[in-house]
Steps between C-alpha positions, in 0.01 A plus 500: 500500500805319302424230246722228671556454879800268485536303837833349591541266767837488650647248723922379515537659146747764554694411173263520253251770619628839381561308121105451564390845626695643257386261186129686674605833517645545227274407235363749255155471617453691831216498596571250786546508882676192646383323820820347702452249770759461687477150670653551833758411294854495655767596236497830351174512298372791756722696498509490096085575532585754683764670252279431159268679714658795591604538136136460311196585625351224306642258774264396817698276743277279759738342775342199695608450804533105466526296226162373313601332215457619129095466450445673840772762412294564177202576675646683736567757197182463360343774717741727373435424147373840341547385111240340261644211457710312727820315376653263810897494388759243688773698607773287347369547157494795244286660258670536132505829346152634414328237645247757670422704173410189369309394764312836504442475095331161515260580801405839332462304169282222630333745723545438844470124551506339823808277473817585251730175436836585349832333435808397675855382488702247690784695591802246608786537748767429221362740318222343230192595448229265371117650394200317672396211265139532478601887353223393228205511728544869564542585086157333413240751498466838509126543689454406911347208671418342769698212579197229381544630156876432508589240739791462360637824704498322828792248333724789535728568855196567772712763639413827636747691351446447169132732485413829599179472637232826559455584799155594580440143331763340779295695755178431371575102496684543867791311378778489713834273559501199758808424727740235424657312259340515143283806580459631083298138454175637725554853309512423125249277458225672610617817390500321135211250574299869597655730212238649307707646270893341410725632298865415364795685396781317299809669621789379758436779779639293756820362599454168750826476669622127535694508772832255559357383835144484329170666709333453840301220303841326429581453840471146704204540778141446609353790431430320127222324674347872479410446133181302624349749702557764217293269281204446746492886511452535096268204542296703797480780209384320246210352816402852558431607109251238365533691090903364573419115550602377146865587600491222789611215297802727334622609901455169558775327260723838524495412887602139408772589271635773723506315783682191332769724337561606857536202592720355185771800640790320671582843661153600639385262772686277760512153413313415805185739413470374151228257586318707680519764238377272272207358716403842561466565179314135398219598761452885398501345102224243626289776743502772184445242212215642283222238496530331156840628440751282292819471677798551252758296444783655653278570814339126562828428705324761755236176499726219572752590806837596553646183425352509177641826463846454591505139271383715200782766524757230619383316145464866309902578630596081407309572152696783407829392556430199308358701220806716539724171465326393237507844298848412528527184353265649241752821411809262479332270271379763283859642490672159401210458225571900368877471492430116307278741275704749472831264387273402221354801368870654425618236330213586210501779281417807542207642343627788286157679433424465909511846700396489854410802660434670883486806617503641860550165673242291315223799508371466104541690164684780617800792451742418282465146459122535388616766223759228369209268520278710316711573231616155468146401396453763267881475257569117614225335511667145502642544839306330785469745843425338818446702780564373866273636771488433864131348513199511347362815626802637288399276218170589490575890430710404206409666175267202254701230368828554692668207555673410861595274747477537876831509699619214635269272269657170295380753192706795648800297525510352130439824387759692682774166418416528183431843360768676286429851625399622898399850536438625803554811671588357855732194557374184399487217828818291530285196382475667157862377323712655291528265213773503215329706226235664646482898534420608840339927391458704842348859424513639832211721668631823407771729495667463828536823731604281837760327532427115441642172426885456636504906594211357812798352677616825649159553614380274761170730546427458125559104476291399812376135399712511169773254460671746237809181398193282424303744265857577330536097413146486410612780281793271346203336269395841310653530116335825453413792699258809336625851565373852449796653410802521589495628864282199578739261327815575749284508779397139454851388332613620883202388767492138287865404437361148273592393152249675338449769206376808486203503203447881365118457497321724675201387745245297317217656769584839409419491126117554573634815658724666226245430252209552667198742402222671693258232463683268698489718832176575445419078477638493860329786634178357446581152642599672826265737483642822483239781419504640124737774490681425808873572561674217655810506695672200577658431851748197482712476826745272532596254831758608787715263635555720804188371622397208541223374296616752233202744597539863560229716386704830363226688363126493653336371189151602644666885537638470140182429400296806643789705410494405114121629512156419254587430161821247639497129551811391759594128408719332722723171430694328786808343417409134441690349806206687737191445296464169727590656836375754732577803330172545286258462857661814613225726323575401119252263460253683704569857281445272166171376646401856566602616172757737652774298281564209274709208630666329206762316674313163399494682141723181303614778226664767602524625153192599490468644825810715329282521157202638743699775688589852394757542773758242739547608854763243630791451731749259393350244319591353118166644373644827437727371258240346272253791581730739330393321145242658525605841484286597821626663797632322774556603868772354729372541869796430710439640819730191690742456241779502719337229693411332170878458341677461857239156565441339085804709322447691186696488143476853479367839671108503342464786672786682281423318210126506530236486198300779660468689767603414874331539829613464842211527677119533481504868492785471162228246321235735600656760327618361162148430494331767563766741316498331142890366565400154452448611122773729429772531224748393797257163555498474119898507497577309773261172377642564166848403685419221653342361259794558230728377792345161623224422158783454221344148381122626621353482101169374486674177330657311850288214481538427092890534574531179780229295252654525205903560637473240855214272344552481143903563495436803286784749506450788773411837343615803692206647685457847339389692813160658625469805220543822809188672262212227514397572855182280598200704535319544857179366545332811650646754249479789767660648758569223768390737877208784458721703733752518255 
């Protein structure tokens, strides 16, 4: 008997069904047989069956010799569902890589429960991909439940397809699919209303194609009217189970709103049916009204007739465009008033002891900027740092007695007009002026491996959404720029062709690093709770911009993590531009909630996630060249380099010039693993390399150099260089695998 019985409905879908058997077939978890209905269909889905058939014995194809529809297609392959638990998969849409391990690991871990409820994605035509919203509900406990003790599961998509469902609980219930339009409504709810036992998983194992042309529910035509009698079956359920009664009033507004949003479609129903939709709808909201029930607001138009209804979205349409308008006017007032503001403010002084500070697009005290800031408080004391922050959920995670402004405030703007000194390490927004007399300090994020700035322009991949000429005159407004050495200081003389100088500093952030002790890893282990005498390897991948979305998942961080055995701790950190996307609901957050991993991409520090670790396993990104500080080994996993430099464009050859060891595939990281090569003389000389090569101005004194040389007009020491015989300690002190 196999765990999952996948059953695939197929109908007019020839173009997208083998990318769907085959996101099924070849998952890592087997133990699966797959259930394909073909719909009488009349393209080439049969004949595709047919050949997935003939080629795994997994595959069971049902022909029917007319069409049914999807719901009775679905139970036409019920019968010859063999698996414990049944999983009802649109044939248009895909499963994302070891979705069904997943699956399998939460059922086994909460023990069997009646209903599973995982995540999905919104897969577009043009290519994006957006996570479902309500992603929280499925991340908020840990237990199962029946859907009374979380009602706030039925908010999410009432889909079949999102659930895996056991099947001698579907049997035992008799749940089946109805005809017609609409048929998941009578299916869900009583399948959750009934649940005795719910449980979620937090991970994207679904893609939901969006198609151009939009689904069978897109399309203009009667059959919407079916929505009604889907609802008087659930309400016939709910008749025939007395212990379900307290869910009447909830079916009984989810009806209303359904219904209306139906109606509210101008692609779903003729013109001429719309009142008679929406009188149908009136008289089934009156005949299943719970007696004593409080009609909400948005549903009392149900109450008052269609000409009530059509006045109040005539009026709702009429009041947003004047709103719109009036937004307008608002804007264009506010803009005369700012540039009257703004014509005042730089015709006073500057403030000489004023520094305004951001860092990562308005994010808080961080990188390089926060290191200046730090500093500046501790040798200057007299100087006045504002920070400016995108909102008050920024503002509120500021370290005690910080000042700042919020961007775009009347206090932002005198600040930023009249502030001697901007640091930043992105470019300021063009309403921030460059003012006579004011030093404009930009530290970068790092040593740059891909190509940026002005080099983007021969790489349309690279520079999707970036309007490179505009960064480069934003660019015209820095004075100084902060370099590593002296690699990094041609590289950004070249990608930023402004009127700036090149300041010998070093990297304020990475002076924690080269002088750093023991006792500061171990600080961060505890707060992320790694277990005492753990080794801890990093994983920090960078973005692609061969894909878009910047996703690809090289290395299976759940594998890595078995692989590195007892005694290890895997942490993983996203590059920042996916912590907000889809990325992490594609198992990450779901292997940190297990304990499998630790997801620090929301870490704000990297430094000490660097601090923390006793080795780097990374692809391209920056981190490598401030990991190297410390003295611990690094690996370079480059198993699509070639792919890598052809899209983004590299400065150099990291995989010739490397500060470790390089892999090419799984297998190669597998090895320097296992084998001890991570750790070798030749991993000891190449890191030594690099960092003499790219570190020159790396001292442990980067921040006290742009105070008192930038700030206080100080002259500007030479940097004396990261001594090549104070290597930082590891945290663990032992060897980093048992099996080496």
């Amino acid at each position: 008997m196999p765990r999952f019985s996948v059953i695939v409905p197929c109908f007019k879908v020839q173009g997208f069904l083998r990318e769907c058997l085959d996101s099924v077939l070849d998952q890592s978890f087997r133990d699966i047989e797959v259930v394909a209905v073909d719909d009488c269909s009349p393209d080439g889905c049969g004949a595709i069956l047919d050949e997935y058939a003939a080629l795994d014995e997994r595959v069971r194809v049902l022909h029917l010799e007319e069409n049914v529809g999807l719901g009775r297609a679905r139970n036409a392959g019920l019968p010859l569902a063999t698996g414990d638990y049944l999983f009802f998969l649109d044939s248009d849409d895909t499963l994302t890589p070891g979705a069904l391990r997943a699956m399998a690991d939460r059922l086994a871990e909460a023990e069997d429960p009646d209903v599973l409820v995982f995540d999905y994605a919104r897969t577009y035509w043009w290519g994006g991909t957006r996570r479902n919203v309500l992603a929280q509900v499925l991340a908020e406990t840990d237990r199962t439940f029946t859907a009374a003790e979380r009602p706030e599961i039925l908010d999410l998509l009432m889909v079949v397809w999102n659930k895996v469902y056991r099947r001698d609980f579907v049997e035992r219930e008799g749940f089946t699919f109805p005809p017609g339009y609409y048929e998941d409504t009578p299916w869900t709810f009583p399948v959750m209303f009934a649940a005795g036992r719910i449980a979620t998983l937090d991970r994207i194992c679904l893609n939901y194609r969006q198609r151009r042309q939009g689904n069978i529910l897109s399309t203009t035509s009667r059959k919407h009217f079916d929505v009604h009698a889907q609802y008087e079956r659930v309400f016939a359920f709910l008749d025939a189970r007395p212990e379900l009664a307290r869910w009447r009033p909830f079916l009984h507004a989810k009806m209303g709103e359904h219904c209306l949003d139906i109606l509210s479609k101008p692609d779903r129903l003729p013109p001429s049916d719309k009142a008679e939709f929406f009188r149908c709808t009136a008289e089934m909201f009156r005949r299943y009204r719970p007696e004593g029930a409080e009609t909400p607001a948005e549903l009392r138009v149900l109450e008052h007739g269609y000409a009530a209804y059509r006045l109040r979205r005539g009026s709702g349409r009429a009041g947003r465009e004047l709103g719109r308008r009036a937004r307008q006017a608002r804007g264009a007032a506010a803009g005369r008033l700012g540039r009257v503001r703004t014509a005042v403010n730089v015709r006073r002084p500057l403030d000489p002891d004023l520094v305004v500070y951001s860092a990562f697009s308005h994010r808080g005290v961080l990188g390089d900027p926060g290191a200046i800031h730090r500093k500046a408080r501790e040798i200057a004391p007299h100087l006045r740092g504002v920070w400016v922050v995108r909102g008050e959920e920024e503002a509120a995670a500021l370290p005690p007695d910080t000042e700042h402004v919020l961007l775009g405030s009347a206090q932002y703007r005198r600040a930023v007009e009249r502030a001697a000194f901007l640091v930043n390490n992105v470019n300021w927004p063009w309403a921030v002026p460059k003012r006579p007399g004011s030093v404009h300090i930009h530290t970068h994020q790092g040593t740059p491996l891909k190509y940026m700035g002005a080099d983007l322009l021969g790489r349309p991949g690279a520079r999707h959404g970036l309007d490179v000429p505009q960064m480069l005159r934003r660019a015209d407004r820095w004075d100084h720029s902060l370099v590593a050495g002296r690699y990094a200081e041609r590289v950004w003389e070249r990608a930023y062709p402004c009127h700036f100088s090149s300041a010998r500093t070093g990297s304020p952030r990475n002076d924690v690093l080269v002088n750093a002790g023991p006792q500061d890893g171990r600080r961060v282990r505890e707060r992320l709770g790694v277990p005492d005498g753990h080794t801890v390897v990093l994983y920090a991948p960078t973005r692609r911009e061969y894909r878009r979305g910047g996703y690809v998942e090289r290395i299976d961080p759940a594998r890595l993590a078995a692989d590195l055995g007892e005694g290890h701790t895997l942490v993983v950190r996203l590059h920042p531009s996916l912590a907000a996307g889809p990325a992490r609901g594609l198992g990450l957050a779901e292997l940190h909630r297990r304990g499998v991993l630790i997801d620090a991409t929301d870490e704000p520090h990297v430094e000490d996630l660097m601090l923390a670790s006793d080795l780097l396993i990374t692809d391209y990104s920056a981190l490598m060249f401030d990991y190297v500080l410390l003295d611990r080994p690094v690996l370079i996993h480059a198993d699509d380099w070639a792919a890598y430099t052809a899209s983004r464009g590299t400065y150099f050859d990291v995989t010739a010039e490397a500060p470790g060891h390089v892999s090419r595939s799984y297998r190669d990281l597998a090895w320097l693993l296992a084998s001890g090569a991570w750790r070798d003389e030749e991993a000891a000389r190449l890191r030594s390399a690099f960092r003499d090569r790219f570190c020159e101005y790396e001292d442990g004194r980067a921040a006290e150099r742009v105070v008192r040389t930038l700030l206080l007009g100080e002259p500007m020491p030479e940097p004396v260089g990261v001594p090549a015989a104070r290597p930082v300690p590891a945290v663990s002190g032992r060897d980093l695998l048992t099996s080496s």
